[in-house]
N, CA, C and O atoms as a printed pandas DataFrame, in Angstrom:
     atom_number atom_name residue_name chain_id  residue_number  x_coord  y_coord  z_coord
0              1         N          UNK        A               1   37.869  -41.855  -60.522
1              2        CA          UNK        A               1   38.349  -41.899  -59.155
2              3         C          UNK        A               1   39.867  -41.701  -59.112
3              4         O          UNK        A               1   40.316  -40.987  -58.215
4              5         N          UNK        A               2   40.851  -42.367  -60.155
5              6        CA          UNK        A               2   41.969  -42.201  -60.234
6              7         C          UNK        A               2   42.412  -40.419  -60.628
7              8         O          UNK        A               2   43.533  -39.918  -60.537
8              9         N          UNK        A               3   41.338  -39.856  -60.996
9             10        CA          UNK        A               3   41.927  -38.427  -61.215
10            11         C          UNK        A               3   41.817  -37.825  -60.087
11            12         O          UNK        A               3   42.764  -37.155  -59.673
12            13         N          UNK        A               4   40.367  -37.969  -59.193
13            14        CA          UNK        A               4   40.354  -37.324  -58.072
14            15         C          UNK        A               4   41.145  -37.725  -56.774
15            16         O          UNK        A               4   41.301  -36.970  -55.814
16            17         N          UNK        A               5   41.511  -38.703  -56.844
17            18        CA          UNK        A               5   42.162  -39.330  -55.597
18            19         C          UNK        A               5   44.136  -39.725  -55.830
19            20         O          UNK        A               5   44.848  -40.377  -55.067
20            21         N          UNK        A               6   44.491  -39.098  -57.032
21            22        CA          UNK        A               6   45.627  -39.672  -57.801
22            23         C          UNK        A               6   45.759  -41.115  -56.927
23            24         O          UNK        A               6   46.514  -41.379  -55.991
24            25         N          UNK        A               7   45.107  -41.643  -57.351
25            26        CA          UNK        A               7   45.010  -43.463  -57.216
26            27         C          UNK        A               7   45.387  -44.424  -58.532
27            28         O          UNK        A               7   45.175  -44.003  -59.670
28            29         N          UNK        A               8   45.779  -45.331  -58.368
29            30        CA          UNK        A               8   45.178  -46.326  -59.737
30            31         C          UNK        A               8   44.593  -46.732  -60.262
31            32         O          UNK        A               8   44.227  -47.700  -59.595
32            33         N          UNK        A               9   44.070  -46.748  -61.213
33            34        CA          UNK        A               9   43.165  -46.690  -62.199
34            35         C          UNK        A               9   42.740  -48.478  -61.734
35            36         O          UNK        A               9   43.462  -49.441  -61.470
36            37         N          UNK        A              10   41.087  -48.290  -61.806
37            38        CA          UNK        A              10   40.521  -49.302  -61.277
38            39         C          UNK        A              10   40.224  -50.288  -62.502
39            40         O          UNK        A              10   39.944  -51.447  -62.193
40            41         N          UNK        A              11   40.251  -50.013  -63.617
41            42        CA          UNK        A              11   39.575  -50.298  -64.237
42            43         C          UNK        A              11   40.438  -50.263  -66.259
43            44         O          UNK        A              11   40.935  -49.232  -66.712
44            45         N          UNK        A              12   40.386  -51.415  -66.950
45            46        CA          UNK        A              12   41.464  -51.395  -68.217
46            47         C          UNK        A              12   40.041  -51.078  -69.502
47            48         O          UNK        A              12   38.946  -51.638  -69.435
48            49         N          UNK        A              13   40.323  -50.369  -70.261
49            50        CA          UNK        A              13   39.311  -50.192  -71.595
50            51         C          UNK        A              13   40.354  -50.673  -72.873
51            52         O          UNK        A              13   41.535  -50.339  -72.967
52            53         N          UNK        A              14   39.583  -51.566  -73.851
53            54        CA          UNK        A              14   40.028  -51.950  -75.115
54            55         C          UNK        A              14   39.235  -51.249  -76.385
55            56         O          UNK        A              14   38.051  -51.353  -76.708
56            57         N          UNK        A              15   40.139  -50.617  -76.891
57            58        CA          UNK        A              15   39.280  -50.187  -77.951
58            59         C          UNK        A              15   38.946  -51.253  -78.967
59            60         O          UNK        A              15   39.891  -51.747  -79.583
60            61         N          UNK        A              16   37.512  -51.740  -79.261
61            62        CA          UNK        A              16   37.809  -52.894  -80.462
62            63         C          UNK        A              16   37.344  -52.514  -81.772
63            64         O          UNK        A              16   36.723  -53.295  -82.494
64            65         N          UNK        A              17   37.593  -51.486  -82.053
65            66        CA          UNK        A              17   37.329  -50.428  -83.236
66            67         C          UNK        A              17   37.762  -48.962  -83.789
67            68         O          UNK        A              17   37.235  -47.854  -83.891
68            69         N          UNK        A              18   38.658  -49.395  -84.004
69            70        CA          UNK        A              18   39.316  -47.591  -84.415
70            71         C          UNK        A              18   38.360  -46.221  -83.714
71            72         O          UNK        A              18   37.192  -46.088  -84.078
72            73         N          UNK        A              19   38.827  -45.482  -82.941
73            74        CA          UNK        A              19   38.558  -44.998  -82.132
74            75         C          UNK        A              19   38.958  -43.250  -81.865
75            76         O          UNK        A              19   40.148  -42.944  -81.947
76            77         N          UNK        A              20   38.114  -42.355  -81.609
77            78        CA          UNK        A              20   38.495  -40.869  -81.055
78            79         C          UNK        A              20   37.988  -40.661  -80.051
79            80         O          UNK        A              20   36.767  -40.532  -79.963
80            81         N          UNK        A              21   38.893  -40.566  -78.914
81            82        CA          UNK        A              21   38.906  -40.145  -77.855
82            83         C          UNK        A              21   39.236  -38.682  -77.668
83            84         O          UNK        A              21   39.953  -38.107  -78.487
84            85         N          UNK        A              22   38.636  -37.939  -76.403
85            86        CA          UNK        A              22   39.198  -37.003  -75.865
86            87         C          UNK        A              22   40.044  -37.119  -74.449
87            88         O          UNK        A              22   39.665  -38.033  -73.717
88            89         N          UNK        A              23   41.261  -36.222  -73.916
89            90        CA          UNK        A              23   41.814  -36.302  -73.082
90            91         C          UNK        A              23   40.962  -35.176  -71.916
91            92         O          UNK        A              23   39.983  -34.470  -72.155
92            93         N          UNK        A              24   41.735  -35.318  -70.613
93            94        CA          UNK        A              24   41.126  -34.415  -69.886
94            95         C          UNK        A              24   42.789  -34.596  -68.885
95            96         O          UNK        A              24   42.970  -35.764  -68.542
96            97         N          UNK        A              25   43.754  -33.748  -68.499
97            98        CA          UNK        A              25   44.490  -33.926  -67.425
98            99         C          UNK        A              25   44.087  -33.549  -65.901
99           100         O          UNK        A              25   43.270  -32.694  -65.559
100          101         N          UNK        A              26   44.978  -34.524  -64.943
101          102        CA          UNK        A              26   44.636  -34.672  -63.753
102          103         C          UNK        A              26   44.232  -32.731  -63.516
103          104         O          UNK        A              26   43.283  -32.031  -63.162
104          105         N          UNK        A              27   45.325  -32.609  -63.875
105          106        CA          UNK        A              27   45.342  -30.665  -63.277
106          107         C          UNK        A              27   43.793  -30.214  -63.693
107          108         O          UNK        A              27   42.819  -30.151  -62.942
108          109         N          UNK        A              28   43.869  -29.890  -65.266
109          110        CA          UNK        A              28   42.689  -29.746  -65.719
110          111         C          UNK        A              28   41.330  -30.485  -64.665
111          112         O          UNK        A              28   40.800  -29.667  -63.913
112          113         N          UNK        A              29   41.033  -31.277  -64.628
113          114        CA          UNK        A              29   39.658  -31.985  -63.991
114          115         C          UNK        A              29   39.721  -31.592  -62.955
115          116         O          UNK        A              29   38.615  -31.368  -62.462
116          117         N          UNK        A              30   40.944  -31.287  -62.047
117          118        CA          UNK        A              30   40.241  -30.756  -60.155
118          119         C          UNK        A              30   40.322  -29.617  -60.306
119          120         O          UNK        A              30   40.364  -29.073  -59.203
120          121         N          UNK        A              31   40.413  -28.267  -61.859
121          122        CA          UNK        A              31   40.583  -27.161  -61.717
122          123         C          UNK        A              31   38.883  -26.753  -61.813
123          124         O          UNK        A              31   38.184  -25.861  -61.331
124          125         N          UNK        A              32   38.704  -27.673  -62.515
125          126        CA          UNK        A              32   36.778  -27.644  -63.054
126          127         C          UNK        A              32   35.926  -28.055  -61.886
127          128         O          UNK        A              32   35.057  -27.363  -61.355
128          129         N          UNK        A              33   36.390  -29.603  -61.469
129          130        CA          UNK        A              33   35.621  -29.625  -59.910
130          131         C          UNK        A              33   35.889  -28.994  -58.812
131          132         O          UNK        A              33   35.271  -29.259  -57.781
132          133         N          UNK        A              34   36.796  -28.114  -58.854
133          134        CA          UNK        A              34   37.060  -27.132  -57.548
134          135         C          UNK        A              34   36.224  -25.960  -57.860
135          136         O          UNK        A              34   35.687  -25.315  -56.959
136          137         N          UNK        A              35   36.048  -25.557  -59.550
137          138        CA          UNK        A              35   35.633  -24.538  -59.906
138          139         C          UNK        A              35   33.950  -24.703  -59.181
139          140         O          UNK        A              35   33.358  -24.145  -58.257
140          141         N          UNK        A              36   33.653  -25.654  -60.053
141          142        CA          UNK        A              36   32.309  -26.445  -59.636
142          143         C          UNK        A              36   31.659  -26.264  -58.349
143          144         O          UNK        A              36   30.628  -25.649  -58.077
144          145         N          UNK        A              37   32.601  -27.034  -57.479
145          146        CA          UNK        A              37   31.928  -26.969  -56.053
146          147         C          UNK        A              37   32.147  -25.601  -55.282
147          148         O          UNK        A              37   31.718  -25.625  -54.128
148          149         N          UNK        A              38   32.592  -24.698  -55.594
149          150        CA          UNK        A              38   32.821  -23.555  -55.445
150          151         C          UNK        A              38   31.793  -22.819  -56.021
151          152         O          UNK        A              38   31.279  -22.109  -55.157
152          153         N          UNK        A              39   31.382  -22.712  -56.884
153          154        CA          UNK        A              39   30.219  -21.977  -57.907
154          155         C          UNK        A              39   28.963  -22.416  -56.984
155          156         O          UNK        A              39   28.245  -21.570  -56.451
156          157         N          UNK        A              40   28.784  -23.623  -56.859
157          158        CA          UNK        A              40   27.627  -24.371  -55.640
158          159         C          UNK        A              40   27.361  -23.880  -54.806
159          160         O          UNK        A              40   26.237  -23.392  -54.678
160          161         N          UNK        A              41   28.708  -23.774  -53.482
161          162        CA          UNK        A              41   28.791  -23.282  -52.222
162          163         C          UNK        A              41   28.206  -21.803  -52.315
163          164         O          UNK        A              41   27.338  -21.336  -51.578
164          165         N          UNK        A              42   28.799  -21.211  -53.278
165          166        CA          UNK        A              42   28.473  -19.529  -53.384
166          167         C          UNK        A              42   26.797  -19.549  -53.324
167          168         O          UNK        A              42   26.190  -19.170  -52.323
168          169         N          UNK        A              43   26.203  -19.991  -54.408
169          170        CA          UNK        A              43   24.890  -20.218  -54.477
170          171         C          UNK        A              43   24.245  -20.759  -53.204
171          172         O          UNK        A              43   23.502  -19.902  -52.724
172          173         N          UNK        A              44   24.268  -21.690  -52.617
173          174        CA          UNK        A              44   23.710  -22.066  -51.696
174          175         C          UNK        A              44   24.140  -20.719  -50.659
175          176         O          UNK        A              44   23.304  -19.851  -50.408
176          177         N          UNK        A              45   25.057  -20.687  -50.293
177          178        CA          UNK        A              45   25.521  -19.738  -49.192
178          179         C          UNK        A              45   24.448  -18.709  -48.821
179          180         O          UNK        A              45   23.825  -18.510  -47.778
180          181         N          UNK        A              46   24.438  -17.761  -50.768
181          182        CA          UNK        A              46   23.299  -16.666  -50.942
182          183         C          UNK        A              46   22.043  -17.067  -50.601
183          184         O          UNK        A              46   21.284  -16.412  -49.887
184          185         N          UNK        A              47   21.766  -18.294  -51.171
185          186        CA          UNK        A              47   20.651  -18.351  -50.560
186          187         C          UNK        A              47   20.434  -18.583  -49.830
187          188         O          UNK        A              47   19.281  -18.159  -49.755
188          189         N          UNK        A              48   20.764  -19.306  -48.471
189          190        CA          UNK        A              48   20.938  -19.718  -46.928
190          191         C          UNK        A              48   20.840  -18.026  -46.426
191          192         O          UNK        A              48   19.908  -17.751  -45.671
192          193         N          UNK        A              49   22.015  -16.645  -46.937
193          194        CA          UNK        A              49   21.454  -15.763  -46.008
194          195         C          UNK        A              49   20.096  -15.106  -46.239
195          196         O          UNK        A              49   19.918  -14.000  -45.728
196          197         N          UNK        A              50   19.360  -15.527  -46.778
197          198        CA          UNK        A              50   18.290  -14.892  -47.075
198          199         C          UNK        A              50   16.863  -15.653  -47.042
199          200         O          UNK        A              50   15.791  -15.645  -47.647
200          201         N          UNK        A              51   17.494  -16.309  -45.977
201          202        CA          UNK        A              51   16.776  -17.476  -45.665
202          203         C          UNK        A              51   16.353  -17.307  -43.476
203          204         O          UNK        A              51   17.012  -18.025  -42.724
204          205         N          UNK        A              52   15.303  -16.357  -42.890
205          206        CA          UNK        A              52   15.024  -15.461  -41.923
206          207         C          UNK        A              52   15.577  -16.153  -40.518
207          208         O          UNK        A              52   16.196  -15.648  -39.582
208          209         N          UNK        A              53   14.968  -17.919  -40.808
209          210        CA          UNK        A              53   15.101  -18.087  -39.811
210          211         C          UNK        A              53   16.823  -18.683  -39.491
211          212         O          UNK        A              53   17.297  -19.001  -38.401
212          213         N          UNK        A              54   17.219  -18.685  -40.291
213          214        CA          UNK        A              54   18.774  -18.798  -41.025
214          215         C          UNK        A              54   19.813  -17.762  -39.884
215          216         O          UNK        A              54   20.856  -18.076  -39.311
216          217         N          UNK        A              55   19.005  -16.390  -39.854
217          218        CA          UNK        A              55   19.850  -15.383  -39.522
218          219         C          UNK        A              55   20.850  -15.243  -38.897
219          220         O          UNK        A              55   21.791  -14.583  -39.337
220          221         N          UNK        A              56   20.859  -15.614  -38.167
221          222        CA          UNK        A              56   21.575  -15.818  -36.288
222          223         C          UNK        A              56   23.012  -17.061  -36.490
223          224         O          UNK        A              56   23.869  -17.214  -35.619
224          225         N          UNK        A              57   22.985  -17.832  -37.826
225          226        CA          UNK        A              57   24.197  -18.603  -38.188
226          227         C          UNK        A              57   25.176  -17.855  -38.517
227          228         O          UNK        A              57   25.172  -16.770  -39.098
228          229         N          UNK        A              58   26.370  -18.735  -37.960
229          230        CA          UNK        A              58   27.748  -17.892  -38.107
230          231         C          UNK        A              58   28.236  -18.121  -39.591
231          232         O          UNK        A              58   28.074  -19.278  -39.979
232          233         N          UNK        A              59   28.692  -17.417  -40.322
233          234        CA          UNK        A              59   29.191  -17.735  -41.473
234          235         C          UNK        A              59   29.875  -19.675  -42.000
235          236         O          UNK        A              59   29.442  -20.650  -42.614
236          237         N          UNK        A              60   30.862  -19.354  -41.419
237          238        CA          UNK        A              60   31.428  -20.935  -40.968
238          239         C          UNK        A              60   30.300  -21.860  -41.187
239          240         O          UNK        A              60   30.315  -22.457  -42.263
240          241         N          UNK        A              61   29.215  -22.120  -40.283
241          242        CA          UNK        A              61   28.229  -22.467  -40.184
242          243         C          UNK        A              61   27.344  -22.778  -41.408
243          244         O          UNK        A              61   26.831  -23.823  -41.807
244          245         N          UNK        A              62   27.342  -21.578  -41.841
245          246        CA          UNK        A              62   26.123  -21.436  -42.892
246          247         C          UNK        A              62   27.110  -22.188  -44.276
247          248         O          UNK        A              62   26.384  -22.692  -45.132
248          249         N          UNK        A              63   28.506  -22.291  -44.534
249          250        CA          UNK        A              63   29.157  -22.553  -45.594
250          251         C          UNK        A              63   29.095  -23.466  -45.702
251          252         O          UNK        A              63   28.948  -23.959  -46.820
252          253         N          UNK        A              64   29.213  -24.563  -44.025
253          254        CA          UNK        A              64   28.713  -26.250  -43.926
254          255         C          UNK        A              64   27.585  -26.564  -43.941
255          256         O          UNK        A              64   27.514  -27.749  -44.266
256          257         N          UNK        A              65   26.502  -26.078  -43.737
257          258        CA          UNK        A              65   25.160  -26.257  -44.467
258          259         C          UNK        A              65   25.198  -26.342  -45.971
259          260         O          UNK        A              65   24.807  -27.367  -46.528
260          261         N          UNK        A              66   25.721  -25.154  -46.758
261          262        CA          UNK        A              66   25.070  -25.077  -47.763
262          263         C          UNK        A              66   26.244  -26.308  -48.526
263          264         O          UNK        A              66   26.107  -26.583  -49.719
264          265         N          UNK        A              67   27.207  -26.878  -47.800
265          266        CA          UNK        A              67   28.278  -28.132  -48.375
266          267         C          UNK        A              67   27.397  -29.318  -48.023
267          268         O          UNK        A              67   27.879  -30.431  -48.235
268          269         N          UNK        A              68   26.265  -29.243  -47.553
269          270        CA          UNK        A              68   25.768  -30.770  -47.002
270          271         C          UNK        A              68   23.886  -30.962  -48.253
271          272         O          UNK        A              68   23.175  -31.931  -48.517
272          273         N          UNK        A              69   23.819  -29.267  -48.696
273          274        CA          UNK        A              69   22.784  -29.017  -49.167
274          275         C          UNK        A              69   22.333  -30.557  -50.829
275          276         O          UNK        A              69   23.181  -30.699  -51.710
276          277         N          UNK        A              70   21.537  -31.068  -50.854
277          278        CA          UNK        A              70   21.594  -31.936  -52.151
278          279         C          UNK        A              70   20.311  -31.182  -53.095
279          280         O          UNK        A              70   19.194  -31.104  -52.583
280          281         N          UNK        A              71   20.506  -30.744  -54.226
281          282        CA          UNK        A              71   19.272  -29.997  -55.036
282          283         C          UNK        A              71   18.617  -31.187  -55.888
283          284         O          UNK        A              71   19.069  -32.103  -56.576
284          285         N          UNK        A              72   17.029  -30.638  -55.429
285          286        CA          UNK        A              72   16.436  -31.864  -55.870
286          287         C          UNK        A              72   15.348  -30.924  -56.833
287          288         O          UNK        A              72   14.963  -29.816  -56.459
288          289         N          UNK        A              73   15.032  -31.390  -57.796
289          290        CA          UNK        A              73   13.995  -30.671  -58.707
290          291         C          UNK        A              73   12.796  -31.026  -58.919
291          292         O          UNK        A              73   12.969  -32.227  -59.127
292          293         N          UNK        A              74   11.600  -30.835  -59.026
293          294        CA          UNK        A              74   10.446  -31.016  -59.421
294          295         C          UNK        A              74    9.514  -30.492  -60.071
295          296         O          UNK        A              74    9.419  -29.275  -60.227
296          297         N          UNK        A              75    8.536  -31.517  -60.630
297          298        CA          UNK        A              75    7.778  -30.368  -61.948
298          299         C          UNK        A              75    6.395  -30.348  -61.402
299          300         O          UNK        A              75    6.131  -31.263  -60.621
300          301         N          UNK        A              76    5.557  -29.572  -61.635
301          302        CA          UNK        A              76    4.258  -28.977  -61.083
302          303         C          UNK        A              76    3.761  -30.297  -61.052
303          304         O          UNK        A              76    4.117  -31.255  -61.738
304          305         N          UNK        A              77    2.867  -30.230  -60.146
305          306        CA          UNK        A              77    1.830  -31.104  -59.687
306          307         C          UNK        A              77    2.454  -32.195  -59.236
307          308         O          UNK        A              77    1.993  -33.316  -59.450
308          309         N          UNK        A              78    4.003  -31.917  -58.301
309          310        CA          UNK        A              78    4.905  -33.600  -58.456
310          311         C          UNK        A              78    4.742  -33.174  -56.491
311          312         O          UNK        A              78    4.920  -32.065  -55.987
312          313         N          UNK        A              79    4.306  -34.661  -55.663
313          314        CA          UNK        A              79    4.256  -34.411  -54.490
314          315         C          UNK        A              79    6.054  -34.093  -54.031
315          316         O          UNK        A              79    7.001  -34.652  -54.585
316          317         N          UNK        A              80    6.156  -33.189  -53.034
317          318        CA          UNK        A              80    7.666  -33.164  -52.591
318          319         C          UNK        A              80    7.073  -34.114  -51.423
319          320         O          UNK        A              80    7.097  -35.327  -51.631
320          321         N          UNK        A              81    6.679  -33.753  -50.515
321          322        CA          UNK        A              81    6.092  -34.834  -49.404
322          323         C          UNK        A              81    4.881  -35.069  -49.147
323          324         O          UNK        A              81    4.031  -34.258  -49.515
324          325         N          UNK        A              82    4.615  -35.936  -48.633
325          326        CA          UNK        A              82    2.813  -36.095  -48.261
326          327         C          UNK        A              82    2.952  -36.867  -46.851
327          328         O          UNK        A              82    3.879  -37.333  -46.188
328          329         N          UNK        A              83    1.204  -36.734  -46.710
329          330        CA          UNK        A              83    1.049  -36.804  -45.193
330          331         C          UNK        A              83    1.539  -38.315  -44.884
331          332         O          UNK        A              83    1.523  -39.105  -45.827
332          333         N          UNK        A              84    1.969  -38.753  -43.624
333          334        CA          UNK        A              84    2.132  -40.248  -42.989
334          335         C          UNK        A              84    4.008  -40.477  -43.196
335          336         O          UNK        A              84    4.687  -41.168  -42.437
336          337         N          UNK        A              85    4.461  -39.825  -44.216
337          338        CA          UNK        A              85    5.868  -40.264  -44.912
338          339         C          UNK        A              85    6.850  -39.764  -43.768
339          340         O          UNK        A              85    6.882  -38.723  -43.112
340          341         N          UNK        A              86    7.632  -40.897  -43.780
341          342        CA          UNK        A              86    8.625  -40.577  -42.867
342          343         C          UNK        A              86    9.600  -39.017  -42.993
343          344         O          UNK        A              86   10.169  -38.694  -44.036
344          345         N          UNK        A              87    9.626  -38.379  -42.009
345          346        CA          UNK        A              87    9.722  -37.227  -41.905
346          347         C          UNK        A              87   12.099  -37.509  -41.872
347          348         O          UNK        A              87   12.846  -37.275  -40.922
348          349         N          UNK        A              88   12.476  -38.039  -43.276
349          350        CA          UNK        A              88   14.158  -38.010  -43.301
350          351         C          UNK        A              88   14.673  -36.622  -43.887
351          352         O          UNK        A              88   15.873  -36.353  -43.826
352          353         N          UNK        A              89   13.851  -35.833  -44.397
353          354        CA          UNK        A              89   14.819  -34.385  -45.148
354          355         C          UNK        A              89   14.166  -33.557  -44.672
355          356         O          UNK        A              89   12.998  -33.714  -44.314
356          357         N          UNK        A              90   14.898  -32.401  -44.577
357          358        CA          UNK        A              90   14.184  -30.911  -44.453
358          359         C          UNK        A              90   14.638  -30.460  -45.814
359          360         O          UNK        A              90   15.785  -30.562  -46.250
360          361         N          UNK        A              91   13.306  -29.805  -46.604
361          362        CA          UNK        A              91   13.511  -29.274  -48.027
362          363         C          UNK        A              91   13.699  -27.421  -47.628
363          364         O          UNK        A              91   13.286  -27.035  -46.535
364          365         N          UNK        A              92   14.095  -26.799  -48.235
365          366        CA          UNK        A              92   13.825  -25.268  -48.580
366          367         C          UNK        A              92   13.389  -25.218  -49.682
367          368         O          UNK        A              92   13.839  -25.977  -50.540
368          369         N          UNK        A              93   12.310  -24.238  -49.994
369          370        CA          UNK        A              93   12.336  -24.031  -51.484
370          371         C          UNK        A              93   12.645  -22.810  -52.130
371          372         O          UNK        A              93   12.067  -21.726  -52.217
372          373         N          UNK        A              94   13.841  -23.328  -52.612
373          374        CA          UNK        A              94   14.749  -22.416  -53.714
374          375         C          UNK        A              94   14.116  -21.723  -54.826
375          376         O          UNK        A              94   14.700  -21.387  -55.856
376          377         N          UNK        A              95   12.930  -21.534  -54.570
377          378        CA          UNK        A              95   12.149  -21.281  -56.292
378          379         C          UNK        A              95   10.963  -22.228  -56.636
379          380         O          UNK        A              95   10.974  -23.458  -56.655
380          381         N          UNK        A              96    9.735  -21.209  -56.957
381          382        CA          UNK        A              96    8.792  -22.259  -57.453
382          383         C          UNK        A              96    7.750  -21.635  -56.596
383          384         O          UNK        A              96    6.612  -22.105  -56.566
């Protein structure tokens, strides 16, 4: 949290055993999670336009969708929903 928010570090670690660590700098880590959520957005985006009833969204639009999108995975024979269940997500399916 202290890298993403340049905050103070919440939290003290003791090494109680001779120890190798790796570093990561502030710059470095929001160059990867910018990279990151960027690589995401693109993906979702593509797939949002190619998505029919989608069409008629304004770009803008479609970029805050695919920023609100959460990917959820499942393996054959796994229910995504069933009948009676409270109706809280709308899924697309991305594949499968």
């Amino acid at each position: 949290m202290a890298l993403l928010y340049n905050a103070p570090r919440a939290a003290s670690i003791v090494a109680l055993e001779p120890s190798e660590l790796w570093a990561l700098d502030r710059r470095t880590f929001n160059h990867i999670v910018k990279d990151s959520a960027q690589e995401k957005r693109e993906k979702y985006e593509e797939f949002l336009t190619q998505v029919n009833i989608l069409q008629n969204m304004e770009a803008y639009e479609r970029s805050k969708l695919a920023d609100a999108i959460h990917e959820k995975w499942f393996e054959a024979g796994d229910y995504v929903i069933t009948e009676g269940a409270e109706g809280d997500s709308f899924f697309m399916i991305m594949s499968g």
